[in-house]
C-alpha positions, 0 to 999 in steps of 0.5 A: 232540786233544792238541798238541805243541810244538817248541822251538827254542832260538836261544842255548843251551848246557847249562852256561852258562860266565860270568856274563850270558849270554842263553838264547833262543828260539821255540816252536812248533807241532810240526805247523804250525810256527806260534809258540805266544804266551803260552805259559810258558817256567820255567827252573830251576836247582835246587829250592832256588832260584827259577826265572826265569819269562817268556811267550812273544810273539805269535810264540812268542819268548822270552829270558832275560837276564843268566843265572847260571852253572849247568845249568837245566832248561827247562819249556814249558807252554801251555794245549792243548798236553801234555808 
């Protein structure tokens, strides 16, 4: 049985205005809202550039500091769960 998960971002937005702003947020299970821990949070400029990489907690939170200006893209993986 495949699982979903749910992302719910506390500090976002799709164009990040200055320089050092924080992306943050919890992911959980889409059906008992439960955090997903040690699940892989990739958020992506562009593929010329590296991405910035963390896991998530015991309790699914996540953050990402000091981000640069720019639109990302946001990749979630976690072992169980699918796309």
């Amino acid at each position: 049985m495949n699982k979903f998960l749910t992302l719910f971002l506390l500090s976002v937005t799709g164009f990040l205005p200055t320089y050092g702003q924080s992306v943050s947020g919890t992911i959980q299970d889409a059906s008992s809202s439960q955090g997903i821990a040690n699940a892989t949070v990739q958020f992506s400029k562009d593929s010329t550039s590296l991405p910035l990489i963390t896991v998530s907690s015991s309790k699914g939170y996540f953050i990402f500091n000091n981000v640069p200006d720019g639109n990302y893209t946001l990749t979630i993986t976690s072992v169980g769960y699918k796309d």
